[in-house]
N, C-alpha and C positions, 0 to 999 in steps of 0.2 A: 501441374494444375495452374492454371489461370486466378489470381485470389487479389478481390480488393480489401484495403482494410479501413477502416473508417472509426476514427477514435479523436485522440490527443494526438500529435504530431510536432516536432520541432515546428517554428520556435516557440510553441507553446514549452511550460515547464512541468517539473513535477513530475509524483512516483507513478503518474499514470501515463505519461506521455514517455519516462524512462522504461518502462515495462515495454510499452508498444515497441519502441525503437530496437531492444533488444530482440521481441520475438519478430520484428521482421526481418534483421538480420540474418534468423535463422532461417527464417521460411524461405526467403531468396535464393538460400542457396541450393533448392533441388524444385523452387517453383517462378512462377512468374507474379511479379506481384507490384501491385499499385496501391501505394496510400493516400489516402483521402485525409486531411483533416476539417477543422470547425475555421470557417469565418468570423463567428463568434462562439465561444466555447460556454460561458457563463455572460449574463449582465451583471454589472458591477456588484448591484446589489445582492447576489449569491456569490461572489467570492469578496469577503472583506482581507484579504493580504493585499500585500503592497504592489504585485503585478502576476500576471497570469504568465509572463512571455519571459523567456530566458534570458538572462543578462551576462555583462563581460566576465561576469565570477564562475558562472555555470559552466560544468564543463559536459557538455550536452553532446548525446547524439546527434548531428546533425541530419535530417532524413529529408529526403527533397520531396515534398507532401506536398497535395494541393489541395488547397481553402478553398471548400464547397459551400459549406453547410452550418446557416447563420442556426442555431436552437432559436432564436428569439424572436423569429424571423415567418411563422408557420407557409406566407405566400411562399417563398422558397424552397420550400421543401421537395416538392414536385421537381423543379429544376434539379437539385442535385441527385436525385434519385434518377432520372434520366443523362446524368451526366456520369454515373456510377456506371449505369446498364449500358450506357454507348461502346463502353471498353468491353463488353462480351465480358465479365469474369463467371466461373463455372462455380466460385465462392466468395459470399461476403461474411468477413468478419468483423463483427466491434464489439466494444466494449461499454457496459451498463454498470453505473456505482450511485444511482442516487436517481428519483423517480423524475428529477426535471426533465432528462434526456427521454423519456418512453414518446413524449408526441413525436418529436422530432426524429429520432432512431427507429422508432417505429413506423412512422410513416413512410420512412426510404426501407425499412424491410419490407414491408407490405409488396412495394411498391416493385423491389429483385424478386422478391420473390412467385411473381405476378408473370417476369419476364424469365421465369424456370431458375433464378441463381439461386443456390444451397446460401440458407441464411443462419451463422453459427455465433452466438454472443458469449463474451466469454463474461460472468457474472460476477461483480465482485462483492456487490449487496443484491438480495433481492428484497427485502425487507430494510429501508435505512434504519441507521442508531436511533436518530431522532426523527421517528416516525410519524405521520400527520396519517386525518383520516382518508386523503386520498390518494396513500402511495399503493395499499393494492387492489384498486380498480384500475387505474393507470396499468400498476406493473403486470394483474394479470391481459388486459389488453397489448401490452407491448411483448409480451412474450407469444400470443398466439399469432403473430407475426414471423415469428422465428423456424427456423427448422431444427434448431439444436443449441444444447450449452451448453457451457466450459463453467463447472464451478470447481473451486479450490481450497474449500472446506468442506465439514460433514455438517456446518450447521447452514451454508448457503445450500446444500443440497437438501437440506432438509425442510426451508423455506420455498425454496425450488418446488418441492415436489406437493408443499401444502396449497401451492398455487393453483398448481398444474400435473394433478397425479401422472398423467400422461407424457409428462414432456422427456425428450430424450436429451442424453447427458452424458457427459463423461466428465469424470473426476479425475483430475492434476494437481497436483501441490506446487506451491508457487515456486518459477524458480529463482537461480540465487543471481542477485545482482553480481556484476562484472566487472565495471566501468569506475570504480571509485579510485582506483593504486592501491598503493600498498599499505600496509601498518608498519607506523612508526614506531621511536621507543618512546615507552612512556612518560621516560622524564623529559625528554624532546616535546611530546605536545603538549605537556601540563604545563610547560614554562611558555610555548606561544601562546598557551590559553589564559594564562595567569593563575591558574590554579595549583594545589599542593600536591607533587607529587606522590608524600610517601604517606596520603590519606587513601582510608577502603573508597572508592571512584565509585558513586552508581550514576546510569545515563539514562536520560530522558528523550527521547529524542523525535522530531519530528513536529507537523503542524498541533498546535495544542485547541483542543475539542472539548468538551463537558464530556463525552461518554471515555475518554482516554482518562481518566483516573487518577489527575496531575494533584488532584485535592486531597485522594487517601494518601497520595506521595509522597506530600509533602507532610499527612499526619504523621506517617510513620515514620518522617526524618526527626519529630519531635520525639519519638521514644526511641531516640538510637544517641549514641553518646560523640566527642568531639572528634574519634579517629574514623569518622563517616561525613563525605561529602556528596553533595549531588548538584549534577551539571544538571538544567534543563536549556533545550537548547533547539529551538521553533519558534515559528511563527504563530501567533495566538490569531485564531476566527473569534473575532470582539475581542473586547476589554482585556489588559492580561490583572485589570488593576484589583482584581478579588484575590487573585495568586498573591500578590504583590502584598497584599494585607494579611494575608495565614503567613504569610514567611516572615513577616514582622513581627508576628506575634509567637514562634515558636522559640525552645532554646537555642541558642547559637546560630542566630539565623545567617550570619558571616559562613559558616559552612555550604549554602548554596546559591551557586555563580548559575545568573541567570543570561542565556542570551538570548533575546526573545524577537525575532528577528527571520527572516527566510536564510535559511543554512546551505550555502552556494557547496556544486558538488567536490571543488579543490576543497573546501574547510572538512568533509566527511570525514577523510583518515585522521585527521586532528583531535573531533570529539570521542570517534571509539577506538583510537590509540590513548584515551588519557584516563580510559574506563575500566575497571575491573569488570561490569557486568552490566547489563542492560535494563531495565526496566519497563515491562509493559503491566501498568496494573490497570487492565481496563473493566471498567463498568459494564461494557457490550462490544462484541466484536464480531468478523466473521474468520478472514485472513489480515496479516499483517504484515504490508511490506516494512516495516524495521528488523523484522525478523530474517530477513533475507539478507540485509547490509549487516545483521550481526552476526549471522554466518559468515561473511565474504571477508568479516575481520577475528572469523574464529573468538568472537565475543560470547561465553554464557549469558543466559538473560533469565530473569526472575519473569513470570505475568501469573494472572489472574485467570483460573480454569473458568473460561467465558469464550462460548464461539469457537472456533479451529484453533485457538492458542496450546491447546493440550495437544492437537497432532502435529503441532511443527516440534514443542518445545518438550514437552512432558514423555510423549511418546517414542522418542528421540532421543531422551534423555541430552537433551543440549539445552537443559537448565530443570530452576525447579518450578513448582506451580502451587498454588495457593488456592486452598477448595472454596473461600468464602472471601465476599470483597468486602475486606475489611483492615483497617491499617494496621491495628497490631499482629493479625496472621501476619502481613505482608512484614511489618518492622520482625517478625520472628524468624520468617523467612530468609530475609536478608542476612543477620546474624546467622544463621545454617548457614548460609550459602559459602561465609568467610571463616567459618570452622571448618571445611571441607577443602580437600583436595581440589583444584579445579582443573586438572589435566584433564580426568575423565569425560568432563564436560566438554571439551575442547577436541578430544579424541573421537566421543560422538557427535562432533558439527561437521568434523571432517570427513565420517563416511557418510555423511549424508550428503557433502558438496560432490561428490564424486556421481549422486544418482540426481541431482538438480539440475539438471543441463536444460539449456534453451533447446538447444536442437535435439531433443528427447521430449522434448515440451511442443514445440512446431510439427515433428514428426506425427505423436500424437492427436493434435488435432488433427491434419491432412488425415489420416487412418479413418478419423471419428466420422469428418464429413463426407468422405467417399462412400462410406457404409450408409447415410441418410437415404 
């Protein structure tokens, strides 16, 4: 099959331009395939971190992409959507996580799909966290553009289909990152990190967001006693300076080492080599890729039954879950977690990596869209 993709792309960065580069890796290799990426991805003022594009610390896929497709740009649209359609593909895939993209995504699916190409999105929000009142007239116009989705929770499919009772879908669960190395030992990275080895290690990890939970995180490190440390370790969208003041104000706020900062992909094995267990206590969620990097280092992870976290984590059994978002469940939680065995936990990450494959993941879409 003929398949363009149109997303994030080297040298852009990030868990969305890592995801693409993985599934075209796979797709390649039983199809023919062209990646598009964004001339401009975001304007400044939608991504507040400190660079959109990969730097010397990243260790990135490199994918030989070409810069079509300014979003910010509406005259251009039309060009790259004929710039798309010139290469004949018989499939266009990309990917949707936030309702900025629906003009621009939309307009060049409108636009394949006009010229007969199968238009397949793979969805990673349909509904954002922080949602305004025009993300779904947007998103359902941007979807009736499309021929088909790819969602990867039971709650994006369930957003999915309050949009668009009608739309056709296949369901994939995310798969598992590849590209990090290996795990360390752990008193090997808690002395490059500066932190106490022979402390319980909980991780935070990833861009820091209001709907990600970093505030109940931090309550519940207040009801946890000295033999409990927590790394957080991201890039804060705004201010990180309200965190900054709950951790000054809890006990023993010397217990959590902050690095608040873009986390290059050579530092990855570092933070969940120095971790006993992972934490996602979010407020709102759909899927989450840290859930996939804490598979890849056989890391248990605690979250918040919110959104597909119960089908990666709970249902899995590759950690526990917490029925209400709330700190002290979550500090109760955490204490369970270190009364517990946690081979088990680790025994079921491991038959799940074995059914996470990309090229089970590529395969299935091609299946998905030949059937449209």
């Amino acid at each position: 099959m003929k398949i363009a993709m149109l997303s994030s792309f080297y040298p852009l960065r990030g868990g969305i331009a890592q995801f693409n580069a993985s599934l075209y890796q796979s797709l390649k290799k039983n199809n023919e395939v062209l990646p598009f990426t964004f001339k401009r991805q975001y304007p400044d003022f939608l991504f507040p971190g400190e660079t959109q594009y990969v730097t010397v610390q990243d260790n990135a896929v490199p994918v030989d992409s070409i810069p079509i497709l300014d979003t910010a740009n509406p005259f251009g649209y039309g060009g790259a959507a004929r710039r798309i359609a010139g290469t004949n593909p018989e499939l266009l895939i990309m990917r949707y996580w936030m309702t900025y993209f629906a003009p621009s995504e939309g307009w060049v699916a409108r636009k394949m799909k006009n010229e007969g190409c199968k238009v397949v999105t793979i969805m990673d929000n349909v509904i954002p966290h922080e949602s305004k009142f025009f993300d779904k007239p947007f998103t359902r116009w941007f979807m009736k553009q499309n021929s088909g989705f790819v969602v990867m929770s039971e709650s994006v499919q369930r957003d999915l289909l309050s949009l668009n009772p009608q739309a056709k879908f296949i369901y994939l669960r995310h798969p598992l990152y590849n590209h990090f190395g290996q795990k360390m030992n752990k008193a090997e990275a808690c002395e490059k990190l500066g932190v106490e080895a022979g402390k319980k290690t909980l991780l935070f990890f990833g861009f820091i967001r209001d709907y990600k939970g970093l505030d109940l995180l931090i309550d519940a490190m207040d009801r946890l006693d000295k033999s409990f440390q927590l790394i957080i370790a991201g890039e804060s969208y705004g201010s990180f300076e309200k965190y900054g003041k709950q951790i000054k104000n809890i006990h023993y706020p010397e217990r959590i080492k902050v690095f608040n900062r873009y986390i290059s992909d050579h530092e990855v094995p570092l933070f969940f080599s120095a971790s006993d267990v992972c934490m996602l206590p979010y407020k709102s969620a759909t899927q989450s890729g840290i859930t996939s990097i804490a598979f890849h280092f056989d890391l248990p992870l605690i979250a918040t039954n919110t959104g597909g976290l119960n089908e990666a984590i709970g249902k899995t059994g590759a950690g526990l879950m917490i029925s209400e978002i709330n700190a002290d469940l979550l500090a109760a939680a955490i204490q369970k977690f270190f009364r517990q065995e946690r081979a088990p936990f680790v025994e079921n990450i491991q038959k799940e990596k074995s059914l996470l494959s990309w090229d089970n993941f590529a395969a299935s879409i091609c299946s998905f869209a030949k059937g449209l």
